[in-house]
C-alpha positions, 0 to 999 in steps of 0.5 A: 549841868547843862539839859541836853536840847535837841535841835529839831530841822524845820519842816518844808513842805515842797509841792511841785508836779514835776518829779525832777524839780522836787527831787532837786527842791528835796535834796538842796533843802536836806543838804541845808538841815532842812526835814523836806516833805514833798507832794505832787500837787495840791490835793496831796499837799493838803493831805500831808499838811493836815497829817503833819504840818510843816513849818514853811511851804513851797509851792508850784504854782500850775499843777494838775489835781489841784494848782497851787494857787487854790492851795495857797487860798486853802493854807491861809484860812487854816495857817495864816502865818505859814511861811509861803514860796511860790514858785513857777515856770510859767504856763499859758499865762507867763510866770510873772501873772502866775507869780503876781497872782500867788503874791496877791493871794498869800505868798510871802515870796516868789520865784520865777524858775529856774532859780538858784539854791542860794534864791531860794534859800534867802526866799525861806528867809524872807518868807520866814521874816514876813510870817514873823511880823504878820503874826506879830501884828495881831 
């Protein structure tokens, strides 16, 4: 007799203070098995993940309340081998410094948006595979 194993959905934290974009973010990822939590900024995402850690983040990079870059800084000292997305628009600064930034500090993957739901899934992948060999490497 075969036990019964229950698959259980991946977690994505999604974090992104404009309204459209997680809902969009939200319902590509259910859409795909994903189980998606989303947060407005950064403050709040922390929240969440310290309530119920996901297994990936997303994460927008100009935010009010607390920016995704001080987010990201926060997520590596306590989840070094989280996979993270960062995403951007843009801002005052341009996407390419934001996004540049964010590598530099700890996302695995970057996307300038817009963007599509296939980029973005092969963007979890990627992330996924990185976070894979870091912690491999310790």
């Amino acid at each position: 007799m075969v036990a019964n194993q229950m698959m259980c959905a991946v977690k994505v934290l999604v974090i992104d203070d404009d309204i459209l974009v997680r809902g969009a973010l939200s319902s590509a990822l259910s859409s795909q098995g994903y189980e998606v939590a989303c947060a407005e900024n950064g403050k709040r995402g922390l929240e969440l993940f310290a309530h119920c850690p996901p297994d990936m983040m997303i994460t927008d990079i100009i935010m009010p309340e607390q920016e995704g870059i001080e987010t990201i800084v926060h997520i590596r000292k306590t989840a070094p081998d989280l996979p993270i997305v960062a995403i951007s628009g843009g801002g005052r600064f341009g996407a390419t410094d934001c996004l540049r930034m964010a590598r530099s500090l700890g996302a695995d993957v970057v996307l300038e948006k817009p963007f599509t739901v296939e980029a973005l899934l092969a963007g979890l992948a990627e992330a996924t595979a990185a976070a894979r060999r870091r912690a491999a490497a310790r």
